[in-house]
N, C-alpha and C positions, 0 to 999 in steps of 0.2 A: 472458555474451556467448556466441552461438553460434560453433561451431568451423567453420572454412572448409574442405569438402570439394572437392577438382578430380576425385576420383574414382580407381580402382583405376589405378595408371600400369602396366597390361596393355598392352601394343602390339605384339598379334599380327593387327590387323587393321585395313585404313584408317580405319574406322569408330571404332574402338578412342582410335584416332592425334585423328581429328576432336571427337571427344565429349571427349576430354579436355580439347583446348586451348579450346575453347567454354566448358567450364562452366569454366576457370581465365578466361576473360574475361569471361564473365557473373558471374560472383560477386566479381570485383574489379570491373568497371565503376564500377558506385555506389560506389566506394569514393573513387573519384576527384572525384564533386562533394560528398560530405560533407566533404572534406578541404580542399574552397576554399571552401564553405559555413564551415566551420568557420573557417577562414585569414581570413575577413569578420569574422567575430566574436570572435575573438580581438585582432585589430585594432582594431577599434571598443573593446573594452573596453580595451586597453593605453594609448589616447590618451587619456584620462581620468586616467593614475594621473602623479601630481605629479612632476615631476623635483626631484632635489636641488639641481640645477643648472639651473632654466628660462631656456632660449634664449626672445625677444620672444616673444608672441602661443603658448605649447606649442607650439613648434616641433620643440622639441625631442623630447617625448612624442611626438608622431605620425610623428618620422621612425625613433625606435627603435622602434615599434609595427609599422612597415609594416620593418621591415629583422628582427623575430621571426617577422612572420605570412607573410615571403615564404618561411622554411625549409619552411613547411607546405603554401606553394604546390608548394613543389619537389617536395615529395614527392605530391601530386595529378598535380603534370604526369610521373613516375616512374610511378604506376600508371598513365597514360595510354598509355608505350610499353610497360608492358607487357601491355595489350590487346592495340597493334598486333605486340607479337611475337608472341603467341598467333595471331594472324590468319596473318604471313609465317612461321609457322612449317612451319602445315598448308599453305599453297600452295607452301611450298617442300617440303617433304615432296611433295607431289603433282607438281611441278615436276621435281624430280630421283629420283623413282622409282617413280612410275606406267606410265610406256612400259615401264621397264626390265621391271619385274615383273609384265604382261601380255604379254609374250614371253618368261617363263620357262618353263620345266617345272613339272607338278603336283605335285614331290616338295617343292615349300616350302610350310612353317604359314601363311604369311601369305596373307591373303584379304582381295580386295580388293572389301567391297562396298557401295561408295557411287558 
């Protein structure tokens, strides 16, 4: 399996700041439908497998299948906010210290070029 890079967490420049939080949402995005892709099929296969104890009609099988494959959901819909933080991170980044620091003096590292 390949290793998940988000890249050097340098953030001495908006840019820097931007590019980060981008590629940690692009590289978990897809992580997020294989995960309910997966959470389908896991399900489907658990409602097949016999109870000890059959409730009428595998009732029972299909409601423990869907009560395993929802922990899997949970965790698709977990990478899902953490796209959307990656997004409200850099607008709040930009939100609370863009004006600031295009009205500062030239003595500060950080540069602001996006």
């Amino acid at each position: 399996m390949s290793q998940l890079v988000f890249g050097e967490p340098d953030f001495f420049s908006s840019s820097q700041i931007r590019d980060y939080c981008n590629n940690a949402r692009m590289l978990m995005r897809p992580v997020a439908n294989e995960l309910r892709v997966g959470a389908e099929e896991l399900e489907a296969a658990l409602k097949y497998v016999k109870s000890a104890n059959p409730m009428p009609f595998g009732l029972d099988s299909r409601v423990r299948a869907k009560l395993v494959a929802k922990h899997m959901i949970r965790g698709a819909e977990a990478v899902e906010v953490l796209c959307g933080s990656m997004v409200k991170t850099y607008l709040s980044f930009r939100k609370h210290y863009v004006a600031e620091l295009s009205m500062a003096s030239n003595r500060r590292e950080f540069k602001f070029d996006v």
